[in-house]
C-alpha positions as CSV (number, residue, x, y, z in Angstrom):
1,X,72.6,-1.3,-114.2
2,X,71.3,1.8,-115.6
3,X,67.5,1.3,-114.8
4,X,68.8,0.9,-111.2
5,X,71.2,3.7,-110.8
6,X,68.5,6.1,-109.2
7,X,67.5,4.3,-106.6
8,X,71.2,3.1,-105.6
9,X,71.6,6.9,-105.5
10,X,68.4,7.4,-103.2
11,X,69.5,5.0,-101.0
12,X,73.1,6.3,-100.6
13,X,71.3,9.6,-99.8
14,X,68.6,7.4,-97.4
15,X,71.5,6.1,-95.4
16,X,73.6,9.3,-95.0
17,X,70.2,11.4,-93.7
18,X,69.5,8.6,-91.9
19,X,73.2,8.6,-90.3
20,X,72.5,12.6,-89.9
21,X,69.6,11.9,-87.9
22,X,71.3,9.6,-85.5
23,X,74.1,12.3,-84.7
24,X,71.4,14.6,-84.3
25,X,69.6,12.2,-81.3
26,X,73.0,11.8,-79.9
27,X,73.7,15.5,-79.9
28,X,70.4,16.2,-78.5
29,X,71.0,13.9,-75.6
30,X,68.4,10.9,-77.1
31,X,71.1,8.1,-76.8
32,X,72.1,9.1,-73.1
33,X,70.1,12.0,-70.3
34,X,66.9,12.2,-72.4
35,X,67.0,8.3,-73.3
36,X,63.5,8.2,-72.2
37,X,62.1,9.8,-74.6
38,X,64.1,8.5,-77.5
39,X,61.8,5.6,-78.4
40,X,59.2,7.9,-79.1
41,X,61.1,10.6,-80.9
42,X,63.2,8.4,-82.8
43,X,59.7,8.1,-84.9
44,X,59.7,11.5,-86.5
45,X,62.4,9.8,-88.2
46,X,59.2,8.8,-90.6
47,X,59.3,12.3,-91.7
48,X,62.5,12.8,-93.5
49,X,63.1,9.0,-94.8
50,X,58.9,9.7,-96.5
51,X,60.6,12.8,-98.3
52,X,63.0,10.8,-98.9
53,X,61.5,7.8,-101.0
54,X,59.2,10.6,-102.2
55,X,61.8,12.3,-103.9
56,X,63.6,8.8,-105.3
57,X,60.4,8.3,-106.7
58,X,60.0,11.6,-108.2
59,X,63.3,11.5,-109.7
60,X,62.9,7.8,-111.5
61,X,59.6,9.3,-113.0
62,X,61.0,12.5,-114.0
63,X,64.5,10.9,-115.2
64,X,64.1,7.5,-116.0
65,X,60.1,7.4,-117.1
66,X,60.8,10.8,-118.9
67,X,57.5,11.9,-116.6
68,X,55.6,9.1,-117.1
69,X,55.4,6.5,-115.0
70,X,52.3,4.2,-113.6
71,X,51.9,3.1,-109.7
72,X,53.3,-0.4,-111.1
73,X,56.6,0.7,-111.6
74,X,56.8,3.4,-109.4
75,X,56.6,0.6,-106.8
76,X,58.9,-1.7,-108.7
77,X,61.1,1.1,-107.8
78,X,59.9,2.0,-104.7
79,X,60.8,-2.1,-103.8
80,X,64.1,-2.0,-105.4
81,X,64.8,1.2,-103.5
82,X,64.0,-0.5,-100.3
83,X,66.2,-3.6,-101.5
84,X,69.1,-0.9,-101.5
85,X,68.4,0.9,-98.4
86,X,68.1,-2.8,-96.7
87,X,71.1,-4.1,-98.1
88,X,72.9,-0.5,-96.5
89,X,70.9,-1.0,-93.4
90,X,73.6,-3.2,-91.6
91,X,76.5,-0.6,-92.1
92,X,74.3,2.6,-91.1
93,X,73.9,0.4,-87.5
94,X,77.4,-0.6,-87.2
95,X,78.3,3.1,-87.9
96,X,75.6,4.5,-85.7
97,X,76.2,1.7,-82.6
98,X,80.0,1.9,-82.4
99,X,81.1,5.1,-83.9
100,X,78.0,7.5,-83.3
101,X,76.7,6.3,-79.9
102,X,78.7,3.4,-79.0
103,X,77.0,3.5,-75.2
104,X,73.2,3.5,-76.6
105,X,73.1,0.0,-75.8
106,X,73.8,0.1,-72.2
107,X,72.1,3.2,-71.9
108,X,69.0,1.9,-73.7
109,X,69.5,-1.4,-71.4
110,X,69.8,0.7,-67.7
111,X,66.8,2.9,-68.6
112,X,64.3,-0.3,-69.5
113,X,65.4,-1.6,-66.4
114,X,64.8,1.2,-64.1
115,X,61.4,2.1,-66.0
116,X,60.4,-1.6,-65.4
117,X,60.1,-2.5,-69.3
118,X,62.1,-5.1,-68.8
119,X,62.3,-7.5,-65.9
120,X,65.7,-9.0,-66.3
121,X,68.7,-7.7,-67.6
122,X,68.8,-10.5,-69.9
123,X,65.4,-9.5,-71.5
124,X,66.5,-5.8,-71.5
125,X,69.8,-6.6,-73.3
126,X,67.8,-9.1,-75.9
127,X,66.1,-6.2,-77.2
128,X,69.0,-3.6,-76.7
129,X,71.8,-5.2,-79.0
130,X,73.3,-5.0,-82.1
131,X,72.2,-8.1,-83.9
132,X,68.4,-7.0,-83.0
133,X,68.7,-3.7,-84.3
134,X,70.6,-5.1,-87.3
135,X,67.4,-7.2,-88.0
136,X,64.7,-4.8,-87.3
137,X,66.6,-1.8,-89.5
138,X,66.4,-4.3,-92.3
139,X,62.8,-5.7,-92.0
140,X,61.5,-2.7,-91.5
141,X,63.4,-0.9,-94.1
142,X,61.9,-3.9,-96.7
143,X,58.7,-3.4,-95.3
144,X,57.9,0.3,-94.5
145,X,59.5,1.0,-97.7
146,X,57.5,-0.9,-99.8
147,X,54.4,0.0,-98.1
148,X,55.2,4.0,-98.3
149,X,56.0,3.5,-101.8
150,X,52.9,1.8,-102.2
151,X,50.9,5.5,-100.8
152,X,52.8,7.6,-102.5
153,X,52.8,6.0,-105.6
154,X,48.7,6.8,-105.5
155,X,49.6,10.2,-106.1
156,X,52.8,10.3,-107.9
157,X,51.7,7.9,-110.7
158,X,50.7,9.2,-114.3
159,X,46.9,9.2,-114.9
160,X,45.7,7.7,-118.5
161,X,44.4,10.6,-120.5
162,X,40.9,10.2,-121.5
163,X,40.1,10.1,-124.8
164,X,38.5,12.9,-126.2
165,X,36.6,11.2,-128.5
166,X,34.9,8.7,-126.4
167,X,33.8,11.3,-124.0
168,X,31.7,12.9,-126.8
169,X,30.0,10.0,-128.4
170,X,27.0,7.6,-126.8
């Protein structure tokens, strides 16, 4: 339990910025009169959940590793961490789609019909639902995460020293 407790932590912290963020779109108007231009904004979202894995990561090498740790385990940890934010993924959308911005969905629904993204109301509400949004927060926490840990591990991980002595000698 102990070699996991950091990235338990990280993704407690992922889920309540990630919570944060949501009340933020809903305060700015995202979720109802600027709805249009929530499906491309909602994307900066990148920003904060990158710091976010960067510093889990940083933290597990620092505290855990003692300061060393390889890409290997950094994205062992990086996967695990994206296990966590997955498994939390599920109660940050049933928080976000009936207590943040319980109308999203039926905004989300009117505005892909008026724009013509959808041409049945049956196709609009098949991508603007709960279950759907359950699914694709979890799949693309697994998978972003994983793949963000991935790059960042590139530079986080602890180079081999070189040794002196073979640097000198033909």
């Amino acid at each position: 339990m102990k070699s996991i407790k950091i990235e338990i932590k990280w993704a407690i912290l992922f889920s309540i910025v990630a919570l944060a963020w949501m009340f933020l779109e809903k305060l700015t108007g995202l979720h109802d009169k600027y709805i249009d231009y929530q499906m491309y904004l909602t994307n900066l979202f990148a920003i904060p959940a990158t710091i976010m894995v960067y510093l889990a990561l940083r933290d597990k090498k620092k505290n855990y590793y003692k300061g060393q740790m390889d890409f290997k385990q950094g994205v062992t940890s990086g996967i695990v961490l994206s296990l966590f934010i997955a498994f939390l993924s599920p109660f940050v959308q049933w928080i976000v789609s009936f207590v943040i911005s319980p109308d999203f969905f039926k905004n989300a629904i009117q505005n892909g019909l008026n724009h013509g993204y959808y041409g049945t109301f049956d196709e609009a509400k098949a991508q603007y639902n709960f279950a759907n949004y359950v699914r694709q927060g979890t799949f693309g926490a697994l998978a972003l995460g994983v793949i963000t840990s991935a790059i960042l591990m590139v530079f986080l991980q602890t180079k081999p020293k070189k040794n002196k002595q073979s640097e000198t000698s033909f």
